[in-house]
C-alpha positions, 0 to 999 in steps of 0.5 A, spaced: 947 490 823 947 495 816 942 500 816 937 500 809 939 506 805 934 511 803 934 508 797 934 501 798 928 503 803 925 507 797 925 501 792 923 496 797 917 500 797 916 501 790 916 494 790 911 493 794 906 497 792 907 495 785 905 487 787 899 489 791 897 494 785 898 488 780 892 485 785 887 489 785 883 488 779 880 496 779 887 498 777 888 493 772 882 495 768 884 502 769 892 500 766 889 496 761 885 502 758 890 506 759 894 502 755 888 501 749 888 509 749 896 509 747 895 505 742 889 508 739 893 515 739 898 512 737 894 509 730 891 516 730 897 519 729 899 516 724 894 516 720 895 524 721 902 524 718 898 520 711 893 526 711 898 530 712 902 527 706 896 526 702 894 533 702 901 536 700 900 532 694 893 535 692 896 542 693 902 540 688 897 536 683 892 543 684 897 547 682 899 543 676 892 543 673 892 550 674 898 551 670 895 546 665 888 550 665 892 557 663 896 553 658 891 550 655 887 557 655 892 560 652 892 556 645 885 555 644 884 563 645 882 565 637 887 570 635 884 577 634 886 579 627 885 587 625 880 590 622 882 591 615 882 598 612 876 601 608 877 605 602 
């Protein structure tokens, strides 16, 4: 007769717990919402990365308006003229 290596007996039982789990209707419902948090995280992560994006492009468009509000306060700072001498 062939003896069962350990890891045939390993698989062997993996399998077995893995069909008697999938009946139990307490672990399904346990998987289940472990699978809905994944995807919840997932699309949270997401929506991050956007956030993310969408704030290093404020910061490039802050620093835009910046130089245009310096610039434009430059051109429209009335020149100051001497004053004339008096005799």
């Amino acid at each position: 007769m062939a003896t069962k290596s350990t890891l045939d007996r390993l698989t062997s039982l993996g399998e077995e717990v893995i069909g008697k789990a999938s009946q139990n209707p307490s672990l399904a419902r346990v998987v289940g919402a472990a699978t809905q948090l994944k995807d919840r995280v997932d699309d949270l992560s997401k929506r991050v990365r956007g956030l993310e994006a969408m704030e290093k492009r404020i910061g490039a468009l802050e620093q835009r308006i910046k130089k245009l509000e310096g610039a434009q306060k430059r051109a429209t700072t009335p020149v100051k003229k001497p004053p004339e001498p008096t005799s």
